[in-house]
N, C-alpha and C positions, 0 to 999 in steps of 0.2 A: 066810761066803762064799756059802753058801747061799740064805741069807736075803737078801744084795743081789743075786741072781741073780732068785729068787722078783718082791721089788721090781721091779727094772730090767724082767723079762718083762714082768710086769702091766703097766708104767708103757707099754709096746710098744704090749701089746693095745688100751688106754685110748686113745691116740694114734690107732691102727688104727682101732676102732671110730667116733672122731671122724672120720676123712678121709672114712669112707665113709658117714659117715650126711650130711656135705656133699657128696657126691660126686652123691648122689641128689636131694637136697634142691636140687640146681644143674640136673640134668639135667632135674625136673619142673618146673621154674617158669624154663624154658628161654622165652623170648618173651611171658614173662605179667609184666603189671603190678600194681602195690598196688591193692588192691581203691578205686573209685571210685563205685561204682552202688550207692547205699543200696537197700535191700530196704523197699519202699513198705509201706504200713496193709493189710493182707489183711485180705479180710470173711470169708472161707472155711474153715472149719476144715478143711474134707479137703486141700484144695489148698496150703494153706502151707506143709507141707513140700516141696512142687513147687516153689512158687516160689522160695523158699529154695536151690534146688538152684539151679535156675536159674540166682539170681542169682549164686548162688556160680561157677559156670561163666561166667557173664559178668562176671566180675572176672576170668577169668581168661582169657580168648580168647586165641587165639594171635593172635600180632602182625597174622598175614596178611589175617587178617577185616578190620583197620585201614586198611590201605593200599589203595591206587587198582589194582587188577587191569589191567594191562595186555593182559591177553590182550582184555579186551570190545573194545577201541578196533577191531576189524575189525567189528565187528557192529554198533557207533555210527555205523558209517563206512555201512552197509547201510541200514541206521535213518534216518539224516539223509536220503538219498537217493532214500528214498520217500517222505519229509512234504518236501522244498525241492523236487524237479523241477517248476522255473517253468517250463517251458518247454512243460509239459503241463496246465497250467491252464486255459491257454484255449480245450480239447477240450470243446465241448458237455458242455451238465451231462445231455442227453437219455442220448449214450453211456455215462455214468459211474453213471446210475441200470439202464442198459440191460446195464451189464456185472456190476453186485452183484447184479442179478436173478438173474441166469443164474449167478452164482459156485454152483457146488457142489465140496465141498472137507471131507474129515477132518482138516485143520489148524488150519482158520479159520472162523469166522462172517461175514467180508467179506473181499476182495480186499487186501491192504496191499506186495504187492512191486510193483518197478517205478515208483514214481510213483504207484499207483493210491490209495494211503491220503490223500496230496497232495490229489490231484484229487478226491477223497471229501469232505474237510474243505472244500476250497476251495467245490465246490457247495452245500452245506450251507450256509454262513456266508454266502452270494452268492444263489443263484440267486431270484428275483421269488417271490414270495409269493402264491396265486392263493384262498389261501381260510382261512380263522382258525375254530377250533372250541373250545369247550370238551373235552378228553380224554373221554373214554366212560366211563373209571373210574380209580379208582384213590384215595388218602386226603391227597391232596396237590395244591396246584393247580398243575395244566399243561395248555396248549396245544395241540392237532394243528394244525401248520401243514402246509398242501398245497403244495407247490411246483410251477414250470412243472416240465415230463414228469411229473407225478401224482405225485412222488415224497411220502409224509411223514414229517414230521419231529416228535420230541415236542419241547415249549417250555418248559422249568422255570425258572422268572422268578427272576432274584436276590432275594434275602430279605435279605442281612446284609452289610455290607462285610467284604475278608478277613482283617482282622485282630480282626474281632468271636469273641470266645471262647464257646462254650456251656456252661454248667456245668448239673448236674443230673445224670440218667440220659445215660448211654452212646446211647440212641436220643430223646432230646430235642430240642427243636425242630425248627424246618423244615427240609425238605430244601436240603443247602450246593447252590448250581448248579454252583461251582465245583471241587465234588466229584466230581461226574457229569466232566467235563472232564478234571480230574487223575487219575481213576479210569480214564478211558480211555488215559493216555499212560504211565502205572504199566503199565498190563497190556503194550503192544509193547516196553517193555525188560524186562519179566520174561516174554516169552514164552509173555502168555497170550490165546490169540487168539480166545476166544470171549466178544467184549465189544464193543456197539454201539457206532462211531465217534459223537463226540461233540467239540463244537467251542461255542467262546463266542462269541451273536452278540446282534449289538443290532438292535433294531426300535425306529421312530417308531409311535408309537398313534395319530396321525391319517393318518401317510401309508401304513404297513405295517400297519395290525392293523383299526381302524375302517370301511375301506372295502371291505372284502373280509370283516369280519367276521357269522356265522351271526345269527339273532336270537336262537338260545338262547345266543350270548356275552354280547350287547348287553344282553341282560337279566341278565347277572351282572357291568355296572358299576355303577357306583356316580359320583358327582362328591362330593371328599373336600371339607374346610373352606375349601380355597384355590381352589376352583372348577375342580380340575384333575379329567380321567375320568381313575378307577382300576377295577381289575379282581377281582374275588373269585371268581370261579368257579363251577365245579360239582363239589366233588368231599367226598370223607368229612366231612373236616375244616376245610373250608373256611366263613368264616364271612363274611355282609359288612362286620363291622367290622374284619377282616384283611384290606385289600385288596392290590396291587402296584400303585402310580403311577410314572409316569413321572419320571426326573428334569429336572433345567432344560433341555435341551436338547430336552424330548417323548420321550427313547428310554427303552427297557428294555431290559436286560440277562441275557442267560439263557444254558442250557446249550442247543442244539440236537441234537436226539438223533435216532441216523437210526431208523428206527420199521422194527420189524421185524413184518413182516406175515405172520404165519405160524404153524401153531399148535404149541404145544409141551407140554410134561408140564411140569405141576407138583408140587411133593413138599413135604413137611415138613419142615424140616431138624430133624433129631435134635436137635441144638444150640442150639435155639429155645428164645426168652427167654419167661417166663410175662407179660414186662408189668405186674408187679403184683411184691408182696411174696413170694409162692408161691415157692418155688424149685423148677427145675424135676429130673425125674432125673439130669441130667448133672452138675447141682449137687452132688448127693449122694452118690451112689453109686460105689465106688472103681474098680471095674470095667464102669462105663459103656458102653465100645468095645468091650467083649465082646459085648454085645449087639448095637450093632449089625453088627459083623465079623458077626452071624447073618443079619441081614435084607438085605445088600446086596454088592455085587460088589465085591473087592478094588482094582476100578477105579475104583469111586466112592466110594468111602472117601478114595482117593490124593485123588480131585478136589474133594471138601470140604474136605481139609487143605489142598488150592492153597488152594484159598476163602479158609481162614481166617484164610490166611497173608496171602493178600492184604488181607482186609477188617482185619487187623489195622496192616498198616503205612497207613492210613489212617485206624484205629478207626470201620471202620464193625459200629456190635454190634445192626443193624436186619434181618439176614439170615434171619426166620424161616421163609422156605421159599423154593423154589428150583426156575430154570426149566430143562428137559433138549433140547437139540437134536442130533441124534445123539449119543447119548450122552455129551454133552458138556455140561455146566454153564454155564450161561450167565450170564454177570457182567451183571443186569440192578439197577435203581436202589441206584445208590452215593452217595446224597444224604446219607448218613448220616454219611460221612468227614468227615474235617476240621474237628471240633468242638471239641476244645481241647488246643491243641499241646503241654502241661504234662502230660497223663495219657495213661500208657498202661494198659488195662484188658487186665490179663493173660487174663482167661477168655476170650476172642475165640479163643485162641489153644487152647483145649482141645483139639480135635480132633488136634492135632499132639503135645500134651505127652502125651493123655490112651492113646492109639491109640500114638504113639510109631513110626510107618514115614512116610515119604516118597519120592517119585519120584526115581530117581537124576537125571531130565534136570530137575526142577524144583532139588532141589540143586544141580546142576550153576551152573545157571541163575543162582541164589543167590550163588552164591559169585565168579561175575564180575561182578558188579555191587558189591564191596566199595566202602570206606573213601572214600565219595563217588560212584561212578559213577554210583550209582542217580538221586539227584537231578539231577546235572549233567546227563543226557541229558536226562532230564524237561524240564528249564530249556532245554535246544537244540533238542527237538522240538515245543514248545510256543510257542516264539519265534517263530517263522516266521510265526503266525496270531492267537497273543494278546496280550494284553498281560500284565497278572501274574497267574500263574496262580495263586499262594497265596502269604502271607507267610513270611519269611522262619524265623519261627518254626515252622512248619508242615515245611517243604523238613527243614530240623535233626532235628523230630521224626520223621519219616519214616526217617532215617541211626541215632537211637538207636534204633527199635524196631527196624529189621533186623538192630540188634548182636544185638537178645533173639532175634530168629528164630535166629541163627546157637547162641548161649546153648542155644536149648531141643533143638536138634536136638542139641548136644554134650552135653547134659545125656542125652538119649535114647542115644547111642550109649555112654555110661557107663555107665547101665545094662543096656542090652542087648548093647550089640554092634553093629558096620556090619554085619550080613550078615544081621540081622533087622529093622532101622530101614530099611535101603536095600531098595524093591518095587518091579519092574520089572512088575508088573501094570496098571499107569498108561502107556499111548500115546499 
């Protein structure tokens, strides 16, 4: 009697222990799916287990990250309304160079409510051409074009068509133009406003660039095989057997960058690549962001990790130093993005995995822009004045690597905790 009492308990407990080892086993893998994101080739031996984590956590995202945020749709609705007011276009482009002059502002680097970001692109892309320069510096060929009311503008000539791939190094070949472009309409849905407006415009080179052009230009063309002038420039890298010709129609095609005339601090970003085989400290050392947490403001820590987060969902891994304007970080050449839509280069991404805190309003930020939003605004604020502003391979990669943003911050808050990862020392 005993003894099938003994039995029959244990057989209870056995049973018990089962309901509640699924009980749990239901309740943590509540909105997560079968793992689908293979864990890429690491070069890195310290960081592999990082990534690992990582990916482990983005196999397992909760559903939310997936789906379309319905809360952003008020703030697309804000968005739309200051790149489409046609109605405000045809305000002298004098006033609209006359009012970014004047913009002073702890938000922004230019004007963008109202219509005004509109009327910014629109002059830019429009206004008469009064003078063509070689740029004064820089390791890449571009243009200073002068526009009527003195305004200028930098010219970085398309290089590749947009479905042309780069393979090699993360900072290889030429600067995309249409990186510079997409890099600026990435930054007004994620909220970050200290990035010069930037619009794709075409010029003829005998009616817009030749007649108006300096004679230190005129002397960096060239006439290629086919008897057409092409352009090579003045700059680091530039060579005359790279030149930029027009296509069949006489135009070129570039990024239009509004030229910020004003002097700023430049810095070295910690996070800088050696360029060469050398790896650099960040590479190596496990507690990297210890160090710097030494040498710099809690505020500018948060604003490198915006950085990196940004130059990541476009892989741009060309960021070795960096401009400050009121103490604000200035998202200056993103030629680097958009180089090949199949790899994402997790180390871009240090600063956030390595440091492990972010701004609660860039999260925030983050997190309305799920499971599509990011892209489709892009594709509605861009429409109004371009034509395609990246392939469509590109838009996609953009949507995976922000699942990894989402990944690495949840990986950080695993480890730590929200109330150490989340710093409200970022404004």
């Amino acid at each position: 009697m005993s003894l099938n009492y003994a039995f029959g308990f244990s057989l209870f407990l056995l049973v018990l222990v089962g309901l509640n080892i699924y009980f749990f086993y239901t309740l943590n893998t509540a909105g997560k799916q079968s793992p689908n994101f293979m864990i890429p080739s690491l070069k890195l031996d310290l960081t592999s287990n990082v990534f690992k984590d990582i990916y482990n956590y983005l196999n397992y995202l909760p559903s939310q990250y997936k789906v379309k945020n319905s809360k952003f749709l008020p703030v697309q609705k804000i968005l739309l309304g200051s790149f489409n007011l046609s109605e405000h276009v045809n305000t002298a482009s004098t006033s609209v160079w006359s009012e970014t002059e004047k913009w002073s502002s702890q938000e922004s680097l230019f004007p963008y409510k109202n219509g005004t970001a509109g009327r910014i692109l629109h002059a830019i892309q429009t206004s008469q051409i009064a003078l063509v320069d070689n740029a004064p510096k820089g390791t890449q060929l571009k243009l200073l074009l002068l526009l009527e009311g003195k305004q200028k503008i930098y010219f970085k000539p398309k290089r590749y068509n947009l479905n042309h791939v780069i393979n090699g190094n993360i900072y290889g070949g030429y600067d995309r133009h249409n990186s510079e472009v997409f890099a600026y309409y990435l930054a007004m849905v994620l909220n970050f406003r200290w990035i010069p407006p930037s619009v794709t415009r075409r010029v003829h080179l005998h009616k817009h660039i030749i007649p108006v052009a300096t004679m230190g230009l005129k002397r960096t063309m060239v006439k290629n095989d086919s008897g057409s002038m092409c352009i090579y420039g003045k700059c680091f890298y530039c060579r005359i057997n790279e030149t930029v010709c027009p296509d069949g129609s006489g135009e070129i095609e570039g990024a239009a960058i509004l030229f910020l005339d004003g002097q700023f601090k430049t810095h070295k970003s910690p996070w800088r690549r050696s360029y060469s085989s050398r790896k650099m400290e960040w590479e190596i050392d496990d507690d990297f962001c210890k160090k710097v947490k030494g040498s710099i403001s809690t505020k500018r820590l948060l604003n490198l990790i915006d950085v990196s987060i940004f130059d990541f969902l476009i892989q741009n891994g060309d960021r070795h130093r960096y401009e400050v304007y009121k103490d604000q970080i200035i998202l200056l050449d993103n030629g680097k993005g958009l180089g090949n839509p199949k790899i994402d280069v997790m180390d871009i991404l240090a600063p956030l995995y390595q440091c492990c805190i972010i701004s609660p309003t860039t999260w925030h930020n983050l997190e309305l822009v799920s499971g599509g939003v990011l892209t489709d605004t892009i594709k509605l604020l861009s429409a109004v004045r371009e034509r395609v502003l990246a392939s469509e391979d590109h838009f996609k990669a953009v949507e995976r690597r922000l699942l990894k943003v989402y990944a690495t911050v949840q990986y950080c808050i695993g480890k730590h905790g929200r109330a150490k990862v989340f710093k409200n020392g970022y404004v």
